[in-house]
C-alpha positions as CSV (number, residue, x, y, z in Angstrom):
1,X,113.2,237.3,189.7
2,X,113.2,233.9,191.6
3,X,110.4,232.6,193.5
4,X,110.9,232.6,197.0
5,X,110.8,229.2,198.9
6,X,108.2,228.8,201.7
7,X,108.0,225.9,204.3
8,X,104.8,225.0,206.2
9,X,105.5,224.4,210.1
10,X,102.3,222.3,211.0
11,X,99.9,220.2,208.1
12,X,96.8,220.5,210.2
13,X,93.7,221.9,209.1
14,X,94.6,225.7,209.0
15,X,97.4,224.5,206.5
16,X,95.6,223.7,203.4
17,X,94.1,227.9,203.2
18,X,98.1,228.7,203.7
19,X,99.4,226.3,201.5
20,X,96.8,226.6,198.3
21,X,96.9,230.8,198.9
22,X,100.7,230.2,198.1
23,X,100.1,227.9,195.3
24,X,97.8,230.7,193.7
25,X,100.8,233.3,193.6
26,X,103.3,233.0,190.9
27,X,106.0,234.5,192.8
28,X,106.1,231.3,195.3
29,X,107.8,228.0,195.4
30,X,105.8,225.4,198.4
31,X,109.2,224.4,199.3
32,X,109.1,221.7,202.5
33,X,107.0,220.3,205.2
34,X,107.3,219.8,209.1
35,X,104.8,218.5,211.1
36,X,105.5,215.8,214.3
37,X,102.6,213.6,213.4
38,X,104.4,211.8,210.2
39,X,101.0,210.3,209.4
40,X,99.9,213.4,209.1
41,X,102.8,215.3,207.6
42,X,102.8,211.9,205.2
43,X,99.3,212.7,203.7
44,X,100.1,216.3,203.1
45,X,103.0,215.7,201.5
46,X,101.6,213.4,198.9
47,X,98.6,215.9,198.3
48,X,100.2,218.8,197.7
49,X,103.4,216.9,196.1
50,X,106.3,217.5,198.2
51,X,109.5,215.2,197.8
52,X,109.7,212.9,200.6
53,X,113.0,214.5,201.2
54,X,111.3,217.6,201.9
55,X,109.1,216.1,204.5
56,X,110.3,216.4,208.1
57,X,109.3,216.0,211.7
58,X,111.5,218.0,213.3
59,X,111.3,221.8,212.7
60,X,115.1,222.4,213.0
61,X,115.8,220.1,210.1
62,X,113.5,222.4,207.9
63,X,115.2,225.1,209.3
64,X,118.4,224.3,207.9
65,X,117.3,224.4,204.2
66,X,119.6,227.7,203.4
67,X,117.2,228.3,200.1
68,X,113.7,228.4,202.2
69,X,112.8,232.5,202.6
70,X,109.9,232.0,204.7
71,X,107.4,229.8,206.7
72,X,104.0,229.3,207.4
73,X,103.6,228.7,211.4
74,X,100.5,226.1,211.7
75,X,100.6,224.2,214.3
76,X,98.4,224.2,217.9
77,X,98.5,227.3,219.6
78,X,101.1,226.3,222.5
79,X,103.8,225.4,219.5
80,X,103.3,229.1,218.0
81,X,106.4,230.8,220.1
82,X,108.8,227.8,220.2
83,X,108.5,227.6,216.4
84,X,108.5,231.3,215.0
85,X,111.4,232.2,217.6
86,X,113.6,229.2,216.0
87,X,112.5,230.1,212.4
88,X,113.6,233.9,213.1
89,X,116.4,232.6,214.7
90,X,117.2,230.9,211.3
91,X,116.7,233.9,209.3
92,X,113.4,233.3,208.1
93,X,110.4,235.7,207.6
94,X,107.2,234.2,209.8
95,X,103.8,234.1,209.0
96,X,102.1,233.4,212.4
97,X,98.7,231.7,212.7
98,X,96.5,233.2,215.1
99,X,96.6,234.2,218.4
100,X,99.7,234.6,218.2
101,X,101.0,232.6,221.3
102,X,99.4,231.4,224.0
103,X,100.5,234.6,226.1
104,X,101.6,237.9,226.3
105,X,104.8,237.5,227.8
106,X,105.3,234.3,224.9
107,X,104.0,236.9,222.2
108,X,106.7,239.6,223.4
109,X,109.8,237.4,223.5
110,X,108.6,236.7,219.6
111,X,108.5,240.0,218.7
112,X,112.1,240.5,220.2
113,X,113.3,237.5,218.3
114,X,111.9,239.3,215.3
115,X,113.2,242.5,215.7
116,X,117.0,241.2,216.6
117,X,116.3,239.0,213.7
118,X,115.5,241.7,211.6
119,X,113.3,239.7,209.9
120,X,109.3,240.1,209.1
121,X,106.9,238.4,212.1
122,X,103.3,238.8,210.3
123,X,99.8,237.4,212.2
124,X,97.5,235.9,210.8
125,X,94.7,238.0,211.3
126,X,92.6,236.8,208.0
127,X,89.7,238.7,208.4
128,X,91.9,242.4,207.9
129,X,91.4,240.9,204.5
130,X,87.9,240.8,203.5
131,X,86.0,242.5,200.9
132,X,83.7,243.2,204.0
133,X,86.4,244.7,206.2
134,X,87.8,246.4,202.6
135,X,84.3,248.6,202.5
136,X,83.9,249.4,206.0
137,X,87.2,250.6,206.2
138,X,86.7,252.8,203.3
139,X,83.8,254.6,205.1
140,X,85.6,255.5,208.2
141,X,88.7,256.3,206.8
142,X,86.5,258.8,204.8
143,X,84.8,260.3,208.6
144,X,81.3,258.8,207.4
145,X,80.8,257.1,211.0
146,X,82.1,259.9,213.0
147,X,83.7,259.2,216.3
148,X,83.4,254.9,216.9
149,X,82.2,254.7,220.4
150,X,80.7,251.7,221.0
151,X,80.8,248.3,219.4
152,X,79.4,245.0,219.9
153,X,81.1,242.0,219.0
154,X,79.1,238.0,218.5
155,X,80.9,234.5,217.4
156,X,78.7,232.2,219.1
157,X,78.2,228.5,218.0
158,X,75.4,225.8,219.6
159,X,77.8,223.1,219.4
160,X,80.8,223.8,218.1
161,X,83.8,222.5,220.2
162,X,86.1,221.1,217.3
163,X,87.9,218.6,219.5
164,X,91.5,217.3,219.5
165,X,93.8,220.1,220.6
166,X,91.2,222.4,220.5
167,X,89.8,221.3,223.6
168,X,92.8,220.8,225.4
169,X,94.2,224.1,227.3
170,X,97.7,223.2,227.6
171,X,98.0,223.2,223.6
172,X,95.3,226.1,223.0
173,X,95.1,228.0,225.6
174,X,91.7,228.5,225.9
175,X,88.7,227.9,224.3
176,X,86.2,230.3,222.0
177,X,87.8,233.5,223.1
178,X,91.0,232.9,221.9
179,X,90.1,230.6,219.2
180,X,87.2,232.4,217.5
181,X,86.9,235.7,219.6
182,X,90.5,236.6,218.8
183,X,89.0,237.3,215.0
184,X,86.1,239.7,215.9
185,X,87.9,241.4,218.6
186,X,91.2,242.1,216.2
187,X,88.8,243.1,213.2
188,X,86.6,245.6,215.3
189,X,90.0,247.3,217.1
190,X,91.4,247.4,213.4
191,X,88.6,248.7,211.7
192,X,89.2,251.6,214.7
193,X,92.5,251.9,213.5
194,X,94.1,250.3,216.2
195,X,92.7,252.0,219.4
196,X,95.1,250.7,222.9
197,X,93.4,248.6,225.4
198,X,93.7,250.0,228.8
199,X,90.9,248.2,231.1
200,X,89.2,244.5,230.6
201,X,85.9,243.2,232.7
202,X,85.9,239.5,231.6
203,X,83.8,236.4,232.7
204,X,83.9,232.7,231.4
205,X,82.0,229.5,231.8
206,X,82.4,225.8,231.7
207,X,78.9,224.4,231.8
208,X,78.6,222.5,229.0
209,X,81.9,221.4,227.8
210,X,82.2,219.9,224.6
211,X,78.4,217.8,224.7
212,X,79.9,214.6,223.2
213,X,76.5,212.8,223.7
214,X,74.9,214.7,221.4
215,X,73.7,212.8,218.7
216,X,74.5,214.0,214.6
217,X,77.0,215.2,212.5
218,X,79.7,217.8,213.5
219,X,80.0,220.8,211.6
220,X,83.6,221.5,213.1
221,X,86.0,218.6,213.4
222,X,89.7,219.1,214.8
223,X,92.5,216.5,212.5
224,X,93.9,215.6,215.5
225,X,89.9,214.5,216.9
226,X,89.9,211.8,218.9
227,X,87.7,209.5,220.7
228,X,88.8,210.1,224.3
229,X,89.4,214.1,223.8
230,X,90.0,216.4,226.3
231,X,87.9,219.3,227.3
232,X,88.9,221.8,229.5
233,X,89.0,225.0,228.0
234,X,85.7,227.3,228.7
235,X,82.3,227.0,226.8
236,X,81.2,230.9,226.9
237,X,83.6,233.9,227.4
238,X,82.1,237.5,227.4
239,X,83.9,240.5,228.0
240,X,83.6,244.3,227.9
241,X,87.0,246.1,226.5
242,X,87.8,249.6,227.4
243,X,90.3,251.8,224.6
244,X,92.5,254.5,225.4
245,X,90.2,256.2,222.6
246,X,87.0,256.0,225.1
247,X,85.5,253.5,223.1
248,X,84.1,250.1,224.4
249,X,84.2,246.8,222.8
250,X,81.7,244.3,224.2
251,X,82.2,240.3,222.9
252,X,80.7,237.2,222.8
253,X,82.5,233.6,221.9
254,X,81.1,230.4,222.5
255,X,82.0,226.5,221.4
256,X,78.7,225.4,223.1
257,X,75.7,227.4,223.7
258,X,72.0,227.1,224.4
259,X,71.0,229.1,221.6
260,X,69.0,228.8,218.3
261,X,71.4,229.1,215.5
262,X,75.2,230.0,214.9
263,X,75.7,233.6,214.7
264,X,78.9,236.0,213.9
265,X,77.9,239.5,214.1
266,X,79.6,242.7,214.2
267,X,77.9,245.9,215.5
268,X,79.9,249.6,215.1
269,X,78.0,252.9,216.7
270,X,79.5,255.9,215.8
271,X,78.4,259.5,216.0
272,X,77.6,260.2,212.5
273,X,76.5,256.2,211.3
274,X,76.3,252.8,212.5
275,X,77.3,249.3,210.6
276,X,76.3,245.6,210.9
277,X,78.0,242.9,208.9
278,X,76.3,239.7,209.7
279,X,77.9,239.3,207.2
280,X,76.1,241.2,205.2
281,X,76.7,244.9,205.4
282,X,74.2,247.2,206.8
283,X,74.8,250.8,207.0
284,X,72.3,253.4,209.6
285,X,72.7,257.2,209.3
286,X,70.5,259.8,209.3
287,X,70.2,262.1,205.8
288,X,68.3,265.5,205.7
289,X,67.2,264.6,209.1
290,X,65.3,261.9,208.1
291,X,67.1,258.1,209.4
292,X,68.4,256.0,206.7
293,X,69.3,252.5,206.1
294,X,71.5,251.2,203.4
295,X,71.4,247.9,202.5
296,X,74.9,246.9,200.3
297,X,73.9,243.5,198.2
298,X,74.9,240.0,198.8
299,X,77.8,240.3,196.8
300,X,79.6,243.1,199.6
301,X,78.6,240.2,201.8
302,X,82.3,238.2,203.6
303,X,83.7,235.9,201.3
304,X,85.8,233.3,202.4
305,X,86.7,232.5,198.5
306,X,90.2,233.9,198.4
307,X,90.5,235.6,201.8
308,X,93.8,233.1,202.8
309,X,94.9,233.9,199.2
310,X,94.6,237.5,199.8
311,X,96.6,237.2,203.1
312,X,99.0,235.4,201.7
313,X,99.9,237.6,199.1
314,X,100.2,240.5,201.6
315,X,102.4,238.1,203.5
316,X,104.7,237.5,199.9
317,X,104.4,240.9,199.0
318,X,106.0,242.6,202.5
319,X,108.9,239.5,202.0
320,X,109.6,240.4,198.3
321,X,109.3,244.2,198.3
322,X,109.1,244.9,201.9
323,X,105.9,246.6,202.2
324,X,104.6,247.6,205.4
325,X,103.0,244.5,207.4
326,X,99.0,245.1,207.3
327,X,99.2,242.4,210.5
328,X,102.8,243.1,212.7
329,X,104.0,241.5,215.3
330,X,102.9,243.9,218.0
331,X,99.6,243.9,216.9
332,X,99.4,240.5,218.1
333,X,101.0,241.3,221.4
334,X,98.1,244.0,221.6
335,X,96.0,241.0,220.8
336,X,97.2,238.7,223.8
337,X,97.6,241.4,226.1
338,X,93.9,241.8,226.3
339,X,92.9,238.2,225.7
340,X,95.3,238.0,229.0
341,X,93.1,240.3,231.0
342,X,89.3,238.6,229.9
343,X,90.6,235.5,231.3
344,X,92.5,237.4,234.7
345,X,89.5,239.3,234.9
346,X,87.4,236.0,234.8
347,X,89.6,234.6,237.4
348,X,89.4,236.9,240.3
349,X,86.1,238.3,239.5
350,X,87.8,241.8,238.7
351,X,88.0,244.5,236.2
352,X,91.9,244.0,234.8
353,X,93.6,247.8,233.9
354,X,96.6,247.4,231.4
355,X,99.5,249.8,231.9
């Protein structure tokens, strides 16, 4: 069988795990490149060797290649709906970076454009892939939690504002929540196999901003960086998420935080058992009434080694044989339709209920 052709709609960070996850699977052909920043779109080109005739900065030109089966959507957040509409529109299958758009009403209109389509719309919600989410999933699948009730959710950095677009709301959207808390809220909900939201309580904060005075190396650095950024996206968002199930999610997300180290915790309570990953997985139960902890080894522990890899062979696999989508379309919508309410519910001060 030929390989199919995929094309990568944005060569910023985010597009090196896409693009060497495609190079790793025998079944694919890294076809073509699109990115408006030709610098950019220039270095990428040469490093993953695509002909300079296969380089473009203007999506619709990509979009013409007949021969390319797929893309890869890359780009900043507020480019997400624009450029997965036209690539449906072209009759290509989309692979979606996460969130999904920078709204719910932006996140339906892709679906739609999908589904007319009749082609495959697939998030990118990466950690659905982990060896870590793998195991848990296993146990309560099996019934060894019990009824999930209550859940905590942490993805707090100290200093962590990357920069460039990042910072800037009118290309993200926002800022920790629906860059980093859009992971931990989506692997909690699908670890509960997919419970609705049906009431937010949100707050967020801009106190800090993105602390360029402080002195030291960055851990997390935007491409697009630059010396006069923008920041005006929150610092902290915290919110408490109602299901239709009765359980509660309660999250954490912060760029910039008064706090001792980085953390990225995940906290299930259920009926029977309870879990961390941290990312080590930790299991509490109770056995012959006596309570129990079990401790799996580092090696159960998240990997990022081959999580993009695994993604995108789900993502070639659903294209090729048309298996069912592990990350569809209105999963994301889900996705923004609560990120919607934390930040409404921020606004006004108010509890948001979803129809």
């Amino acid at each position: 069988m030929a390989k199919i052709k995929v094309g990568i709609i944005g060569t910023g960070g985010i597009s090196n795990e896409h693009i060497n996850g495609y190079l790793k699977n025998p079944e694919v052909e890294l076809y073509a490149f699109c990115d408006i920043n030709e610098k950019q779109l220039n270095i990428m080109g040469d490093k993953y060797g695509i002909p300079a005739e296969r380089r473009f900065t203007d999506k619709a030109d990509l979009l013409k290649l007949k021969e390319i089966d797929a893309v890869s959507v890359c780009t900043w957040n507020s480019a997400h709906a624009e450029c997965s509409i036209a690539a449906l529109e072209a009759g290509k299958h989309v692979l979606c970076e996460k969130p999904m758009a920078m709204n719910a009403e932006q996140a339906r209109a892709m679906k739609a454009a999908a589904d007319k389509a009749g082609k495959l719309l697939m998030i990118g919600f990466v950690r659905r892939y982990g060896n870590d989410c793998e195991i848990l999933k296993d146990y309560i699948d099996s019934g060894f939690f019990g009824d999930i009730y209550y859940s905590k959710a942490t993805y707090l950095r100290r200093n962590g504002n990357p920069g460039g677009w990042f910072g800037d709301i009118s290309r993200s959207g926002g800022g920790p929540l629906i860059d980093l808390g859009v992971h931990v809220i989506d692997l909690v909900r699908y670890l509960m196999g997919n419970p609705q939201p049906v009431s937010v309580y949100g707050a967020t904060f801009q106190k800090l901003f993105n602390r360029p005075e402080i002195k030291g190396k960055r851990a997390y650095v935007s491409t697009g960086r630059a010396t006069n950024d923008i920041c005006d996206v929150e610092d902290l968002a915290s919110a408490m998420i109602r299901f239709d199930n009765g359980a509660v999610l309660s999250v954490e997300a912060s760029f910039s935080l008064n706090l001792k180290n980085d953390t990225g915790d995940i906290e299930l309570f259920g009926t029977k058992a309870g879990a961390k990953l941290d990312p080590k997985i930790e299991i509490y139960s109770q056995i012959n009434d006596y309570l129990v902890n079990i401790d799996f080894n580092r090696d159960t522990a998240l990997s990022f080694d081959g999580l993009f890899a695994r993604e995108m062979d789900h993502y070639v696999d659903c294209v090729i044989n048309g298996t069912p989508c592990r990350a569809p379309a209105q999963d994301g919508v889900d996705m923004m339709r609560i990120l919607d309410a934390v930040y409404e519910s921020a606004r006004t001060g108010h509890e948001v209920v979803l129809a």
